[in-house]
C-alpha positions in Angstrom: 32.0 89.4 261.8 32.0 89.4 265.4 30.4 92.8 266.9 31.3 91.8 270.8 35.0 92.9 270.4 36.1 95.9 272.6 37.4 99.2 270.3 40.8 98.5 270.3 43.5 101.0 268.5 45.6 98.6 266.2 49.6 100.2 265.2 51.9 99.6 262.3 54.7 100.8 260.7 53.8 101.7 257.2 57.0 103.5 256.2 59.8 105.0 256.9 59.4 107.2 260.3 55.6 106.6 259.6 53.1 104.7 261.9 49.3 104.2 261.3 46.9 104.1 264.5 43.9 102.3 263.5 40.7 103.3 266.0 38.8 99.8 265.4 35.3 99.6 265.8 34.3 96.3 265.3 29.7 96.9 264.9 28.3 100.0 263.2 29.5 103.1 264.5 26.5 105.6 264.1 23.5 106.0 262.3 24.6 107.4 258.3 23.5 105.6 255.3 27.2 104.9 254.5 27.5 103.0 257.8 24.6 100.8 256.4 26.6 97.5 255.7 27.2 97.1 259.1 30.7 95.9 258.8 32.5 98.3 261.8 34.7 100.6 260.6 38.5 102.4 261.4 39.2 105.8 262.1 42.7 105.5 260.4 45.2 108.5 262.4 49.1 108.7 261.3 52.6 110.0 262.9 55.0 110.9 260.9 58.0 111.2 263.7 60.9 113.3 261.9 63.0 116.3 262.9 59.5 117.7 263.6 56.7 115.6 264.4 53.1 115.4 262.8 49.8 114.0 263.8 47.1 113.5 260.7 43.4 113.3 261.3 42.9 112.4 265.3 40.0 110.3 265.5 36.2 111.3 266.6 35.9 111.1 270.2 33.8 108.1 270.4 38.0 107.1 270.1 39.4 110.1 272.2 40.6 107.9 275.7 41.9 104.8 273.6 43.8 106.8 270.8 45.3 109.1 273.3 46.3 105.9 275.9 47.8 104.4 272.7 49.9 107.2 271.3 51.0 108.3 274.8 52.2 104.4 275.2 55.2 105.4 272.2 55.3 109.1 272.2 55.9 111.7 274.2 53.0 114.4 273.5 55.0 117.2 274.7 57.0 117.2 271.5 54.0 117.5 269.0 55.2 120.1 266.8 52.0 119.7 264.0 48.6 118.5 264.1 47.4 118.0 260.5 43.7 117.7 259.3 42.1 116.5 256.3 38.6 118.0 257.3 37.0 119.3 260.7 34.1 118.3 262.2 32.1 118.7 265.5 32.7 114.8 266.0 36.4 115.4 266.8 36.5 118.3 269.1 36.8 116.2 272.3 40.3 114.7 271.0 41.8 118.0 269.6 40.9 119.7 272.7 42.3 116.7 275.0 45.5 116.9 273.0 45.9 120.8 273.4 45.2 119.9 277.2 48.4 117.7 276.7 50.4 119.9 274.3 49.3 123.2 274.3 52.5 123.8 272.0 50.9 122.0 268.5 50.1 123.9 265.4 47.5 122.8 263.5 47.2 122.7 259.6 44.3 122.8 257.5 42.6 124.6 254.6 41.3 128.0 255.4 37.5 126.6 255.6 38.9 124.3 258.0 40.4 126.8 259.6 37.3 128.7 260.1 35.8 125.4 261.1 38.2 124.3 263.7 37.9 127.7 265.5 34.1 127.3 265.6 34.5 123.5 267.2 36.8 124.3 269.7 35.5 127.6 271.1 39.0 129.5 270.7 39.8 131.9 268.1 43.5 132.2 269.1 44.7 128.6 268.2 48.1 128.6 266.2 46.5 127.7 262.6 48.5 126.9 259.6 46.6 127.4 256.8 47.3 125.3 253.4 46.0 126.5 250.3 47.5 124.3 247.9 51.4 126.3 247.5 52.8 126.1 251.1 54.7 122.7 251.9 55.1 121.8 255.6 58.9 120.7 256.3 59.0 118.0 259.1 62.7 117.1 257.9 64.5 114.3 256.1 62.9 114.8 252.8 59.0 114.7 254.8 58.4 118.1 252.8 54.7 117.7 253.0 52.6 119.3 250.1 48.8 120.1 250.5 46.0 119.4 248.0 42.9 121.2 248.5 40.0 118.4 247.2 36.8 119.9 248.6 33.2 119.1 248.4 30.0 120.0 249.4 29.8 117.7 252.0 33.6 118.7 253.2 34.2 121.8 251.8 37.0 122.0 253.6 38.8 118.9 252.5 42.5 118.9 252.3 44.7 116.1 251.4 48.2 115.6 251.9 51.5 114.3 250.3 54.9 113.3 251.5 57.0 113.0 249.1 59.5 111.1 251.2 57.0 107.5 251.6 55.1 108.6 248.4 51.8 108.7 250.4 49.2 110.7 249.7 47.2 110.9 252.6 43.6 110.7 251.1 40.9 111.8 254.0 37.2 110.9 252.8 38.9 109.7 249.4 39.3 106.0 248.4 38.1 105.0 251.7 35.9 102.2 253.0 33.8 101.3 256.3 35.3 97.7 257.1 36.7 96.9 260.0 39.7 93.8 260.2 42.3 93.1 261.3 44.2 93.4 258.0 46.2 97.0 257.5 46.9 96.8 253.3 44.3 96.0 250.8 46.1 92.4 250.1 43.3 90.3 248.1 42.1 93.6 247.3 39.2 92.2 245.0 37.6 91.5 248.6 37.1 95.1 249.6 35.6 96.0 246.1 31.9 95.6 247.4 32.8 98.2 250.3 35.0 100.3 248.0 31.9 100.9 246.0 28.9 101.0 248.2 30.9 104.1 250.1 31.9 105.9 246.8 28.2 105.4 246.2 27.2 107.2 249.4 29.4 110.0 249.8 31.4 110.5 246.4 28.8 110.3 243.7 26.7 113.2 244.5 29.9 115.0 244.6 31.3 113.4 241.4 31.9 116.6 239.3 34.3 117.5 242.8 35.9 114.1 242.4 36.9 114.7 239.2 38.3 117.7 239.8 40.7 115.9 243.1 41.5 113.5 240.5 42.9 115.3 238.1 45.2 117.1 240.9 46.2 113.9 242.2 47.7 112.8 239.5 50.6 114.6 239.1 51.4 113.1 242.5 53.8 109.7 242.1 51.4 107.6 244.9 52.3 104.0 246.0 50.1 103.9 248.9 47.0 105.7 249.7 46.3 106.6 253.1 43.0 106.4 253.6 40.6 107.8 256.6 38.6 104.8 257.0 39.3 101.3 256.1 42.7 99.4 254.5 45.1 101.3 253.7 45.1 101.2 249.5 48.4 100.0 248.2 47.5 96.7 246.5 44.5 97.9 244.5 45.7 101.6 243.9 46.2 101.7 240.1 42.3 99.9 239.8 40.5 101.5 242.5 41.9 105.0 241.1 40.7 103.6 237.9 37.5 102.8 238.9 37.2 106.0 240.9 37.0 107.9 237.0 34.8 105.0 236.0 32.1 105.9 238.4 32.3 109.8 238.4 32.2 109.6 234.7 28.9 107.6 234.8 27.4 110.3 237.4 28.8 113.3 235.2 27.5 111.5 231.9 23.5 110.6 233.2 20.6 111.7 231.3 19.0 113.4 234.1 19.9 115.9 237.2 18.6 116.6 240.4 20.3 120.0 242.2 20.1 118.8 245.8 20.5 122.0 247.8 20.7 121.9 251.5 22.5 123.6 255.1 22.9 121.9 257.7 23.6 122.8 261.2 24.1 119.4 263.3 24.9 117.4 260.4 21.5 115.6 260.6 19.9 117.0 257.9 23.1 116.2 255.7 22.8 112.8 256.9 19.3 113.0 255.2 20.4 115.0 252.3 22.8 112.0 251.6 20.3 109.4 252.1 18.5 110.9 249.2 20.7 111.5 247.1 22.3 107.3 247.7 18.5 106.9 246.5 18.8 109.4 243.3 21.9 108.0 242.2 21.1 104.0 242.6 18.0 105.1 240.1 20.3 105.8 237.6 19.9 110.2 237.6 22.9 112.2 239.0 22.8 114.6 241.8 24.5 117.7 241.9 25.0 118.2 245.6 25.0 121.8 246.7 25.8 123.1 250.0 24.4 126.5 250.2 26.8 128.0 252.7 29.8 127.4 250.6 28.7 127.9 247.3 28.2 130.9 245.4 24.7 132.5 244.4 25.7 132.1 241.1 26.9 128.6 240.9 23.3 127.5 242.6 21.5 129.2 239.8 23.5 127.5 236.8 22.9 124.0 238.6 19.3 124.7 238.7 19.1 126.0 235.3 20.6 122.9 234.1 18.7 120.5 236.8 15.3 118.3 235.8 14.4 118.6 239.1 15.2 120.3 242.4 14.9 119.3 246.1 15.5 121.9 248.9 16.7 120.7 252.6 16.9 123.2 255.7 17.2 122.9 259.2 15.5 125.1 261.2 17.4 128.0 263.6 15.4 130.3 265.5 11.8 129.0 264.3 13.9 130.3 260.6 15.4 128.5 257.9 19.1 129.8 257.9 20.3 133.0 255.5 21.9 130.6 253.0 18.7 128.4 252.7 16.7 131.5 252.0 18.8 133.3 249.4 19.0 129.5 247.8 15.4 129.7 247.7 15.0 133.0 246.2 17.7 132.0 243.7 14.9 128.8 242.9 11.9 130.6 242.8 13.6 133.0 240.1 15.4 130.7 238.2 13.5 126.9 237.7 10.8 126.9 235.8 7.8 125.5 237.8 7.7 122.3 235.0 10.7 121.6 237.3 10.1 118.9 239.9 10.7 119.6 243.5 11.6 118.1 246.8 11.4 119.5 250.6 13.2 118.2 253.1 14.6 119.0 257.1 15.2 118.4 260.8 14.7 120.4 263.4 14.9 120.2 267.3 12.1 121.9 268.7 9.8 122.9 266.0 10.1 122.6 261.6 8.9 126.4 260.6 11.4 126.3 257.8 10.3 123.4 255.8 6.9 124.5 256.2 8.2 127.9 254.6 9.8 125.9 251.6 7.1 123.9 250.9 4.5 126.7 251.0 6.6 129.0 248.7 7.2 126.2 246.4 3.2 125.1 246.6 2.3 128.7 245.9 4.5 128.6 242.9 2.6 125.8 241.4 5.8 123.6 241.2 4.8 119.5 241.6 6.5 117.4 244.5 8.1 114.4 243.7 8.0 112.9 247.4 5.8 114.0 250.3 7.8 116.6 252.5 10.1 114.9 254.8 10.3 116.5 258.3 12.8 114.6 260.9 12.8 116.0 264.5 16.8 115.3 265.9 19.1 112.5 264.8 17.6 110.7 261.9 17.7 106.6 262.7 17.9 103.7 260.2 13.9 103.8 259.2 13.9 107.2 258.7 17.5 106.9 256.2 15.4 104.0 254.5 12.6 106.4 253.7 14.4 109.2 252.7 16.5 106.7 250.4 13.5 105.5 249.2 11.8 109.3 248.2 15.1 109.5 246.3 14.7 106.7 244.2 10.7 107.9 243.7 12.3 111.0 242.7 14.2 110.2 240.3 11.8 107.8 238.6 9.0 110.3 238.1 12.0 111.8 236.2 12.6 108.8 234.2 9.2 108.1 233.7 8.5 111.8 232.7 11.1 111.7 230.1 9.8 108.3 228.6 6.5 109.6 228.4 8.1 112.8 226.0 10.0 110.1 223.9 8.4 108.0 221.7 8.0 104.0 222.3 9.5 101.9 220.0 8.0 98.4 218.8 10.7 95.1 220.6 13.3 94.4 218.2 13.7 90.7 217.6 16.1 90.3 219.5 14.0 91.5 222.6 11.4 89.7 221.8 13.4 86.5 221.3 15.6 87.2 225.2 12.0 88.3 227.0 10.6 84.1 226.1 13.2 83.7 228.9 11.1 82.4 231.3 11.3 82.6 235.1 9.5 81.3 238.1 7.6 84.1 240.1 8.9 84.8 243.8 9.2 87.2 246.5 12.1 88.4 247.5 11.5 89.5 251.5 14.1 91.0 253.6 14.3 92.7 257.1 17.7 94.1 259.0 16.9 95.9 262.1 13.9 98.5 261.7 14.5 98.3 257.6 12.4 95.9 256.0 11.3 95.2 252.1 10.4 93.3 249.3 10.4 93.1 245.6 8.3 90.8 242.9 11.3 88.9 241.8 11.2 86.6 238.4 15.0 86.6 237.3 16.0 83.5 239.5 17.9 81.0 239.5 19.6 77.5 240.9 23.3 78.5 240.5 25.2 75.2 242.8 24.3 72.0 244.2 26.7 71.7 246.9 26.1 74.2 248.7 22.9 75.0 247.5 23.0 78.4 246.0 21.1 80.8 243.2 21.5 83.8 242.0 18.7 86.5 241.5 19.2 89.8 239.5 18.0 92.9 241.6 17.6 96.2 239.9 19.6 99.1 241.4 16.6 101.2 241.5 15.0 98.5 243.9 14.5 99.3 247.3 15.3 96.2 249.0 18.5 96.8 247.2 20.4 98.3 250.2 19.1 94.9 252.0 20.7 92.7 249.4 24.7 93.1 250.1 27.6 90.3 251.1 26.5 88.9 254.4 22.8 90.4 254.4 20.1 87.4 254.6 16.9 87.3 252.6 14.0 84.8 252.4 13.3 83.7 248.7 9.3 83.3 248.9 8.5 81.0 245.8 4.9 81.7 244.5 2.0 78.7 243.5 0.1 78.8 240.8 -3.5 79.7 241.2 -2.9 81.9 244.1 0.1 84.0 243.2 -2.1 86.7 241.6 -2.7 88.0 244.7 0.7 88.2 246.0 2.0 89.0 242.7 -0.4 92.2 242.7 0.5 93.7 246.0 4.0 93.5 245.5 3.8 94.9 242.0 2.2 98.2 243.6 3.6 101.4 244.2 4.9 101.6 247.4 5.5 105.3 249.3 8.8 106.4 250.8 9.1 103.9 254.2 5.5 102.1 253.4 5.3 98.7 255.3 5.3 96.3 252.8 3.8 93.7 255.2 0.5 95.1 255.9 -2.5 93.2 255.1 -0.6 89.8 254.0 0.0 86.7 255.9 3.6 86.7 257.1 5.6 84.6 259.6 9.2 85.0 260.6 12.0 83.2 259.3 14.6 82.2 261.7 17.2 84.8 259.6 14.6 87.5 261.0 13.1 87.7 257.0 9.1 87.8 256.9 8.1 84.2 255.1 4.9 84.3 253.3 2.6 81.5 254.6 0.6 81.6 251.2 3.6 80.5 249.6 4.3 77.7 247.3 7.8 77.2 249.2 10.4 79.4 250.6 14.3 79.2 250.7 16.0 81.4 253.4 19.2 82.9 251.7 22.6 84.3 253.0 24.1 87.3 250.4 27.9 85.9 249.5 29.1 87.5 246.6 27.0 90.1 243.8 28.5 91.4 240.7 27.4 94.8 238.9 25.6 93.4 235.8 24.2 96.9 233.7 21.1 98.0 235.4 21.1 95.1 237.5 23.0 93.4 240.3 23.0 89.7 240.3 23.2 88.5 243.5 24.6 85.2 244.7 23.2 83.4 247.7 23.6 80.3 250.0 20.3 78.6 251.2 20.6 77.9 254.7 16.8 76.9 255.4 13.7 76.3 253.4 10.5 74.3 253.2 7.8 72.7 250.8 4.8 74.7 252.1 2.5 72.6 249.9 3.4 69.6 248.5 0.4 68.9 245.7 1.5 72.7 244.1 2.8 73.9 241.1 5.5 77.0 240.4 4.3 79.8 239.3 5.9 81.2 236.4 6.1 84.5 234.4 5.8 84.9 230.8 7.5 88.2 228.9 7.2 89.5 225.5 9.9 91.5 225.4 13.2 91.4 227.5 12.4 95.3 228.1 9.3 94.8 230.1 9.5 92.4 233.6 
């Protein structure tokens, strides 16, 4: 995809007296783990033009001077009667306040958190606020009774989707959306999108998957032929199986073994960005997260989560050299209610100065509970390396877990049929990959040649991996193919632990590739790979990839190969 394309704001009919504005931006658009594919994103905004006439979700103002130039080009802002929102946040101040500059006449409709948020972001207590709670209908005329379904979150506690029974849309906010920019409005070819689909439900719906549930189950006594989605194609085409798939996925988080109660405030956003970044590395482990935001939830629902949690982790920014009044009574609620057995986490960002991680983590210390990842401390806007690590403390998390509850169980002897799949025997590579400032690598024995023409293999990549995030549709990779008699080396470093954000790359002999992936010069051979398809396969993903460039490094060498005796062990 091209990234050198201006923003542009892209409109469409998509039913009757209903237009979409489509905010394009064609590279990443900010630094959150869900933006991690790198494949642009829409701000999706809708007017519904009627007896009375409704704006839903105005863009963030990264959009404010296009959006505006582009609605004013076919409407005349004067005549706003209603400016909906599925959520508020700080991001889309600048375009509310430009449109009140225009139309100081719009009411705005929301749930009551949003309310309490939209005051907040625009400085004003006096705005004319609707607020929804889930009874009132909105009538814009001509059968556009609009109904209002809270779905909140801890993320968006104030999220509020919206139905017109007229077009049968239900316009979905954060739901069912995906961060892919095109030019294409509907899902047609829908299968395409599934990738996207699931990488964002995996980054902002599945620590919130008890939540999504919930929205579910009030969604469907909606009759929905189109979703209109926030970000991404609008959902038409693949409605009946992404909605499917939506249960399939909160089911597995609600199902897991294992829970984590991931209890954070944040006052920027930045240290939600991190809580989310941990949690994307909890869940791709295979252990479910029970996000809680302790400003909107009840004393008494924290304490049940962390009664029922394996483990806890604890995120704070820091306000006045203080950790805010919800983090605190959260912490109290910890200290009396988990067991010190319990694992913990600490986590923050601050501006200045970090005095109330270093509050959590000294209570917690002096309680004699044990740290799953070394306290994370982020001063302003977290960037990509520092999202990699804190992915990466999630996934440690989560497997000192795992590996804790193996430990209490009892191993059992291979069955024959393990033993009889592990003599399944692969060559021994290195898997190296580098996008930007993230970089990483995995021991990798589960390859193989999968076309001649082009020349393509697959490779099966664990979830839990960390150079997992590195390994989507259109990501490159260099395939390092190990010799025998000198692979022990190579085969050791890479089978070590590895901290959260750890260079893999220090102390080995590395050379770039010209897909930016470090080759390993004591290599057998190395193939450099671009991703082009990868299917979910159990535990695994199996990756398929193109080689676009390789070389024999040593032309008298042999393959090194790895035997198993049992298909549970690698």
């Amino acid at each position: 995809m091209s990234t050198n394309k201006p923003r542009d704001v892209q409109v469409y009919p998509i039913a009757t007296d209903t237009r979409i504005l489509r905010s394009r931006s064609w590279s990443r658009l900010r630094f959150e783990i869900e933006y991690a594919l790198a494949k642009g994103t829409t701000a999706n905004s809708y007017l519904i033009e009627s007896e009375k006439t409704a704006i839903i979700d105005p863009p963030g103002e990264t959009f404010t001077e296009i959006y505006l130039k582009a609605l004013q080009q076919r409407f005349y802002l004067e005549e706003l009667d209603y400016v909906i929102l599925g959520h508020v946040n700080p991001n889309r101040a600048a375009t509310l306040k430009a449109l009140l500059k225009i139309a100081p006449q719009i009411t705005f409709v929301c749930s009551n958190p949003g309310a309490i948020n939209l005051r907040a972001a625009l400085e004003n207590p006096d705005l004319q606020i609707l607020v929804m709670r889930g009874e009132e209908t909105l009538d814009l005329g001509n059968g556009h009774n609009l109904q209002f379904i809270p779905t909140p979150n801890p993320r968006y506690a104030d999220q509020l989707c919206t139905y017109d029974p007229q077009t049968e849309i239900l316009y979905s906010d954060k739901l069912f959306g995906a961060h892919v920019c095109g030019d294409q409005v509907f899902d047609e070819g829908w299968e395409v999108y599934n990738e996207d689909r699931r990488y964002y439900f995996d980054c902002l719906m599945a620590p919130h998957a008890r939540q999504v549930e919930t929205a579910l189950e009030k969604l469907a006594d909606f009759p929905v032929r189109m979703y209109a989605t926030g970000h991404g194609p609008l959902v038409r085409y693949g409605l009946i199986d992404l909605t499917k798939a939506y249960r399939e996925w909160s089911q597995q988080q609600t199902s897991a073994d294992l829970t984590v109660a991931l209890i954070y405030a944040s006052a920027y956003g930045n240290t939600a960005t991190l809580a989310q970044a941990i949690a994307r590395g909890i869940t791709k482990a295979g252990v479910a997260v029970e996000s809680i935001n302790c400003e909107f939830t009840e004393p008494e629902e924290i304490r049940a989560a962390v009664e029922k949690a394996d483990g806890f982790i604890i995120g704070s920014p820091t306000l006045g050299g203080h950790a805010p009044t919800p983090v605190q009574t959260a912490l109290g609620i910890v200290l009396s209610t988990a067991t010190n057995n319990k694992l913990a986490g600490v986590f923050g960002s601050f501006g200045w100065s970090g005095e109330a991680v270093d509050l959590i983590e000294g209570k917690l210390k002096d309680a004699g509970y044990r740290f799953g990842f070394d306290t994370i401390r982020v001063k302003f806007k977290p960037d990509d390396a520092t999202l990699q690590l804190c992915e990466e403390a999630g996934t440690d998390f989560a497997q000192a877990l795992k590996k804790a509850r193996k430990v209490r169980a009892p191993s059992q002897p291979a069955t024959n049929v393990e033993q009889a799949v592990g003599r399944i025997v692969g060559s021994l590579c290195v898997l190296t990959a580098k996008e930007g400032d993230r970089s990483s690598a995995m021991l990798a024995s589960w390859v193989s040649q999968a076309s001649f023409s082009p020349p393509g293999l697959t490779i099966a990549v664990a979830k839990e991996r960390a150079v997992e995030t590195l390994t989507h549709t259109g990501n490159k990779f260099v395939l390092n193919i190990l010799k025998e008699g000198n692979h022990l080396g190579l085969m050791k470093h890479f089978l070590k632990p590895f901290g959260p954000g750890q260079d893999r790359f220090a102390d080995v002999a590395a050379e770039e590739a010209e897909n930016g992936s470090p080759i390993l010069t004591d290599a057998l051979a190395y193939l450099e790979c671009s991703v082009q398809n990868r299917m979910e396969s159990g535990d695994h993903w199996l990756v398929y990839a193109t080689v676009e460039n390789g070389k024999l490094l040593d032309t008298d060498g042999v393959t090194a190969v790895h035997h198993r005796k049992s298909a549970t062990h690698y």
